[in-house]
C-alpha positions in Angstrom: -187.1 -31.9 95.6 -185.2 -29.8 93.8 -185.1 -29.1 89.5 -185.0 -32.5 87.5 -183.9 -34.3 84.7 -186.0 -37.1 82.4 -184.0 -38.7 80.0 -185.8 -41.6 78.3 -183.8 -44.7 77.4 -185.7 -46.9 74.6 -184.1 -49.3 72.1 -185.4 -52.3 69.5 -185.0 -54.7 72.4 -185.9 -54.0 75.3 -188.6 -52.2 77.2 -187.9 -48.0 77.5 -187.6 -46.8 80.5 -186.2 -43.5 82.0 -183.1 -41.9 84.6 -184.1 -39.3 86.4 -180.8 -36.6 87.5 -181.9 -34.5 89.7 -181.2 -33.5 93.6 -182.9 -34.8 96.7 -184.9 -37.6 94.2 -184.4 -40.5 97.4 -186.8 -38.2 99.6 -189.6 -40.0 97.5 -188.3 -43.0 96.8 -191.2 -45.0 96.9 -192.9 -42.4 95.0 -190.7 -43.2 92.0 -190.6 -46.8 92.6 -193.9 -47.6 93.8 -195.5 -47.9 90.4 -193.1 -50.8 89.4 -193.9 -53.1 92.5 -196.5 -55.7 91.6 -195.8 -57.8 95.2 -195.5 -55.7 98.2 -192.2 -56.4 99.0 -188.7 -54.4 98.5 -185.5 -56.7 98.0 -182.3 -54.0 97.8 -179.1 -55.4 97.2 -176.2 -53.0 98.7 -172.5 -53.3 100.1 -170.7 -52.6 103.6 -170.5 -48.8 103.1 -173.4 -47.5 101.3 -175.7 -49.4 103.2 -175.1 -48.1 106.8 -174.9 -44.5 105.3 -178.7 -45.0 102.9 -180.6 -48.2 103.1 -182.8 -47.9 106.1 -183.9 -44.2 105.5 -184.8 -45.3 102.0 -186.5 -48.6 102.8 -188.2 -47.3 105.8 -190.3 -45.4 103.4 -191.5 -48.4 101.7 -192.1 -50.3 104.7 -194.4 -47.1 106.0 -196.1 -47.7 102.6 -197.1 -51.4 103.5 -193.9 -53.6 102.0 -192.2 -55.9 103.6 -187.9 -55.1 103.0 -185.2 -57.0 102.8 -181.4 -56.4 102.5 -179.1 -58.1 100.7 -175.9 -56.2 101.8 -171.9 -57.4 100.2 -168.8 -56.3 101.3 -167.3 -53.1 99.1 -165.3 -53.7 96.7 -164.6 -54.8 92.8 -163.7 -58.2 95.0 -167.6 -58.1 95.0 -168.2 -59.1 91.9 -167.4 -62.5 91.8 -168.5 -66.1 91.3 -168.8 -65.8 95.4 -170.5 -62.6 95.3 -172.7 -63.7 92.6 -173.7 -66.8 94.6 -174.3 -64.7 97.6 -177.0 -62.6 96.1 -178.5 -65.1 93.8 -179.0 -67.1 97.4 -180.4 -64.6 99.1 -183.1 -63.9 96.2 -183.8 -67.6 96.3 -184.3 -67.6 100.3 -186.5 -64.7 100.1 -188.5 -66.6 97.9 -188.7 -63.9 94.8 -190.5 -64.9 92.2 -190.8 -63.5 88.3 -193.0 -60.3 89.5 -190.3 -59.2 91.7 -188.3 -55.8 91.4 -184.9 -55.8 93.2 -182.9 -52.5 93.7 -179.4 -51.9 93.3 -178.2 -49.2 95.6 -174.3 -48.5 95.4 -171.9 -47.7 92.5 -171.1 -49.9 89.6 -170.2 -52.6 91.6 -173.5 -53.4 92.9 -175.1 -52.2 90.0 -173.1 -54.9 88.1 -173.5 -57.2 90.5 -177.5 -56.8 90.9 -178.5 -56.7 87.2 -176.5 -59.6 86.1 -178.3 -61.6 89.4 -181.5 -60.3 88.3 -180.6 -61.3 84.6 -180.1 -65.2 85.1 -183.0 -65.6 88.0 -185.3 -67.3 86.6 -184.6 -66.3 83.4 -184.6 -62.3 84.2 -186.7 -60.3 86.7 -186.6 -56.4 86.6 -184.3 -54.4 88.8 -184.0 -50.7 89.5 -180.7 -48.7 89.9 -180.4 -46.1 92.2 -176.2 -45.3 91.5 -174.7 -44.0 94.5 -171.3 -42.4 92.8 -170.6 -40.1 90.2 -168.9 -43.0 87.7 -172.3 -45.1 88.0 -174.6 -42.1 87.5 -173.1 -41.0 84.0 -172.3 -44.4 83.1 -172.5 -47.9 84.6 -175.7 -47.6 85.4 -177.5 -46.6 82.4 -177.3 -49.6 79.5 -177.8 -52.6 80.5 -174.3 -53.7 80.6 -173.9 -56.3 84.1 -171.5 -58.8 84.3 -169.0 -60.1 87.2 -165.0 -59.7 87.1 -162.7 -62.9 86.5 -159.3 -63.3 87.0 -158.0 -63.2 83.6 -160.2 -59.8 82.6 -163.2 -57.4 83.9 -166.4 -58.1 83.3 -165.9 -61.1 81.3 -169.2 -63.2 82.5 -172.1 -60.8 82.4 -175.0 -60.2 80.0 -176.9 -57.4 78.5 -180.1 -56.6 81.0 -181.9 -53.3 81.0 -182.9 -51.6 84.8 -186.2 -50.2 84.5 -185.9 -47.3 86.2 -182.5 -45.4 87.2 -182.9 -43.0 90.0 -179.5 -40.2 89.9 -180.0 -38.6 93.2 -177.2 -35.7 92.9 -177.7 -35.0 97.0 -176.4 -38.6 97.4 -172.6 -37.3 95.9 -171.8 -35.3 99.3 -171.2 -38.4 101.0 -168.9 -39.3 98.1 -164.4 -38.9 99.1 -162.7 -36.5 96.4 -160.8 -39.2 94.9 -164.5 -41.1 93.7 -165.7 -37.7 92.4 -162.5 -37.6 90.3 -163.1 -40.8 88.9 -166.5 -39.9 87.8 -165.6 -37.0 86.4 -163.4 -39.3 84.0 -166.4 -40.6 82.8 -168.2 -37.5 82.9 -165.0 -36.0 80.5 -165.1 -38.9 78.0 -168.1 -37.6 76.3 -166.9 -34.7 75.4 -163.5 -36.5 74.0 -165.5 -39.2 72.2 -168.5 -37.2 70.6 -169.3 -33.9 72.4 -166.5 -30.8 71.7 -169.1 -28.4 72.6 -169.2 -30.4 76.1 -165.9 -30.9 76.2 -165.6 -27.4 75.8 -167.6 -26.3 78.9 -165.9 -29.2 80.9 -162.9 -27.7 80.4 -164.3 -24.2 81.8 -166.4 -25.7 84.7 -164.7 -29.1 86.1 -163.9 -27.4 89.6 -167.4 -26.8 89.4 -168.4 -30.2 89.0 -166.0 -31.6 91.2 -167.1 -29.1 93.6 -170.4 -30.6 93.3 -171.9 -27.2 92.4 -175.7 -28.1 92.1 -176.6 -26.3 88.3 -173.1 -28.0 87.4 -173.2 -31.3 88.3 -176.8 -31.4 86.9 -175.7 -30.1 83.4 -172.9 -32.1 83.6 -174.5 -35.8 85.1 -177.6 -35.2 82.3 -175.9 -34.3 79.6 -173.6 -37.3 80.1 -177.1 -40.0 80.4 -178.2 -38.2 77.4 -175.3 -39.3 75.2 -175.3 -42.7 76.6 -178.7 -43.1 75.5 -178.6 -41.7 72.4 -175.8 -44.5 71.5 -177.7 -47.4 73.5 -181.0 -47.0 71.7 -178.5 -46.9 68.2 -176.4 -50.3 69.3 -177.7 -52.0 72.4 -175.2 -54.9 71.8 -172.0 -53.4 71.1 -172.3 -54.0 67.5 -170.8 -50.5 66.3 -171.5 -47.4 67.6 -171.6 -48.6 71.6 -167.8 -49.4 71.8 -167.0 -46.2 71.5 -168.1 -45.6 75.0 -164.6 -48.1 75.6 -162.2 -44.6 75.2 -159.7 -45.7 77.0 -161.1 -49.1 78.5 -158.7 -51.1 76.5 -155.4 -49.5 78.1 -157.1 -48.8 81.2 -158.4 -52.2 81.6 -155.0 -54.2 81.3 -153.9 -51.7 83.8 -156.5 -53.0 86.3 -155.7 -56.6 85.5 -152.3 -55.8 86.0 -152.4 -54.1 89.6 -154.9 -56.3 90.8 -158.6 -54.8 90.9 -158.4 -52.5 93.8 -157.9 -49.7 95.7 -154.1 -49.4 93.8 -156.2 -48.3 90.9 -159.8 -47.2 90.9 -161.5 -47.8 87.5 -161.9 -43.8 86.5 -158.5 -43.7 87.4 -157.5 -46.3 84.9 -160.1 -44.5 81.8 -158.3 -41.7 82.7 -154.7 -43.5 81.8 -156.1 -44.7 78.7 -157.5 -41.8 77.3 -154.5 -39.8 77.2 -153.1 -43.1 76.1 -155.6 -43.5 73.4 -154.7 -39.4 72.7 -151.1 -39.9 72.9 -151.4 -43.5 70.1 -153.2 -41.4 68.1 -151.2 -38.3 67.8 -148.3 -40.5 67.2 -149.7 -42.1 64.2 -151.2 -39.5 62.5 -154.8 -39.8 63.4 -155.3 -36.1 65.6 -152.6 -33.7 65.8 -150.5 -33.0 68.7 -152.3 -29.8 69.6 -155.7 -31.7 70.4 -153.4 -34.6 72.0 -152.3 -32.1 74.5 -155.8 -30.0 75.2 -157.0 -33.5 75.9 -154.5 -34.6 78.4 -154.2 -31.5 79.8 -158.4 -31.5 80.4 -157.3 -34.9 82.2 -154.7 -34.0 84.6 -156.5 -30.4 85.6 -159.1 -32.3 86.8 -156.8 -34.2 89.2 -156.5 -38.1 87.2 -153.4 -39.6 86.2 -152.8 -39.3 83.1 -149.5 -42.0 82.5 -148.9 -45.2 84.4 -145.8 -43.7 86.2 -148.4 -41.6 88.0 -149.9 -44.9 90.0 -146.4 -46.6 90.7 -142.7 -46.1 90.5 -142.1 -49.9 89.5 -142.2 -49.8 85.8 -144.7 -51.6 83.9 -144.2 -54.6 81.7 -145.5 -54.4 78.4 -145.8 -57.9 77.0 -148.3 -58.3 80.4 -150.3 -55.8 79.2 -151.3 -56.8 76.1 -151.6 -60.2 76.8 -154.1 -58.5 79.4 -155.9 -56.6 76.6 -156.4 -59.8 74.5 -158.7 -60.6 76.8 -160.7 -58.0 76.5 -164.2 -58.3 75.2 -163.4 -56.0 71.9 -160.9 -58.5 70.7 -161.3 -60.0 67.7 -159.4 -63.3 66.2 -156.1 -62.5 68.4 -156.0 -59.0 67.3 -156.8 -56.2 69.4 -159.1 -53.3 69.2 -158.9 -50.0 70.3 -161.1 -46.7 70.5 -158.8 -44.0 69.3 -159.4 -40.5 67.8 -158.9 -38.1 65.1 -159.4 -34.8 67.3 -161.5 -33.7 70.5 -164.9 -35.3 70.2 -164.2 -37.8 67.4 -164.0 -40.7 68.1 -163.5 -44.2 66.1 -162.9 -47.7 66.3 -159.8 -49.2 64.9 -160.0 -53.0 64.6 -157.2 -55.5 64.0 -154.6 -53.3 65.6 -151.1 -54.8 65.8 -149.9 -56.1 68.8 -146.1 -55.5 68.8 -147.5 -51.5 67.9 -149.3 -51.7 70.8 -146.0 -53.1 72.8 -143.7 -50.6 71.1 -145.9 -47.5 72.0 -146.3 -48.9 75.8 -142.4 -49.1 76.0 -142.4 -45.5 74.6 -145.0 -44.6 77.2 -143.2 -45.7 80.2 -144.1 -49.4 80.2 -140.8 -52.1 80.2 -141.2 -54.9 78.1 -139.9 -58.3 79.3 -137.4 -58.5 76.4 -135.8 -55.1 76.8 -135.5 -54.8 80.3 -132.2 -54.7 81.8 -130.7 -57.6 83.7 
């Protein structure tokens, strides 16, 4: 095993625990996840494509250590995380017998991860899991926090609750496997730091992002622990959301309504979708005042170099309409009262949240931004 990363997590209310970043980590799995199993048995919950390509090479090692293993293995996809997937995996724990003392893992991307913690958060009241993220996007973000939850049709991850892993394991090795178009969609992620809090990162980014989509080992390091260490500054500040947390939502708001609108997908992958709504967050901004136009442009520019759309003509030629979207975005979780809130910015790496933000502004910028509203389209 190569150089590694520890990067405690602690807060008011929950246990600490730590991620590990670093390459090759799997080749000791149970090494690293030994110390947390009280019973002598392994439950991992995975999905159709990281399982064949991971699972037995992993739980073989625990099975040469004296645990029994089991699989719990979904089909890929957000479709995953569901009422039905939910069931799936909560019925699988049950037939296995798992009791409070149990660990399960979580070995995928933020689907499973999602998927897994918010089982392991309503069994029985809550037994621990461990997170071993699979793609770049769960490394640097879904994984680490506590957030789980499942998808419904009228929003993403609307049912869920707030339950902490207690060990995240970001095996960098694990990345080659990984298509160019998943890498791209962490790297949105990975790139949202720097816009939201970091212009020193953002600054590097902007100098090494073919390194890090290259997968360049002393890049993808700095740039995978640097992004775990923000995170966990701001979870141990504001487990809840309360304040400081949301502003880890640049670009959620737009991009989310996006998802809801093309159906969650292939269409539209979810980094894909940040990466829409932070140049839309940018683009808002600079068009009320808030950052100048110069920043605006850097930003979105950082964006599309690294290969992510950047406006919603990029994903389809059929024109958005805007009235959907914003009845899409008040459903999201940040709204407050029927009015909508957004994480916008007043330059590269600052960040804030603006609450109670008009509606027909929202509708009026979309329509400027290549959405069609319902009213003004032609006949």
């Amino acid at each position: 095993m190569s150089d590694y990363r520890r990067i405690p997590v602690s807060g008011e209310g929950f246990k600490p625990y730590d991620v590990i970043v670093g390459a090759g980590l799997l080749e000791d799995a149970e090494a690293w996840v030994g110390p947390f199993l009280v019973n002598k048995r392994v439950v991992m919950v995975t999905d159709s494509i990281v399982g064949p390509l991971h699972a037995d090479r992993i739980l073989a090692q625990f099975e040469a250590a004296g645990h029994k293993t089991h699989k719990i293995v979904v089909p890929a996809g957000e479709e995953s995380k569901s009422y039905d997937g939910l069931k799936f995996v909560v019925d699988a724990m049950l037939d296995y017998g798992l009791d409070r003392k149990d660990v399960v893992i979580a070995l995928g991307g933020g689907v499973i991860g999602d998927l897994t913690g918010f089982a392991c958060a309503i069994y029985m009241r809550g037994i621990d899991f461990i997170q071993i993220p699979t793609t770049v996007l769960a490394q640097v973000d879904s994984s680490v926090g506590g957030k789980t939850a499942i998808d419904h049709e009228k929003g993403k991850n609307l049912i869920g609750a707030f339950w902490q892993p207690r060990l995240v394991l970001c095996d960098l090795d694990i990345l080659k496997t990984l298509p160019a178009r998943e890498i791209k969609c962490g790297y949105a992620e990975i790139i949202k730091y720097g816009l939201l809090g970091d212009k020193a990162f953002f600054d590097w980014l902007e100098a090494h992002d073919s390194d890090v989509l290259a997968l360049e080992p002393a890049a993808i390091l700095h740039a995978v622990a640097r992004s775990v260490e923000m995170k966990a500054e701001i979870v141990a500040a504001d487990e809840r959301e309360g304040g400081q947390r949301a502003l880890l939502n640049l670009g959620h708001t737009f991009g989310h309504a996006l998802e809801a609108e093309v159906g969650f997908g292939d269409t539209l992958l979810h980094g894909e979708a940040v990466a829409i709504g932070m140049a839309q967050a940018f683009r808002y901004s600079a068009l009320n005042g808030e950052c100048t136009e110069e920043e605006e442009a850097r930003a979105v520019a950082a964006i599309r170099h690294a290969g992510l759309p950047t406006r919603m003509s990029d994903i389809r030629n059929e024109p958005f309409v805007a009235d959907r979207l914003i009845t899409h975005m008040g459903h999201d979780k940040k709204a407050e009262g029927g009015t909508l809130t957004f994480v916008l910015v007043s330059g590269i790496g600052h960040a804030f949240v603006a609450k109670k933000v008009s509606a027909e502004l929202i509708a009026e910028f979309l329509v400027l931004d290549g959405a069609v509203s319902a009213v003004s389209a032609p006949a």
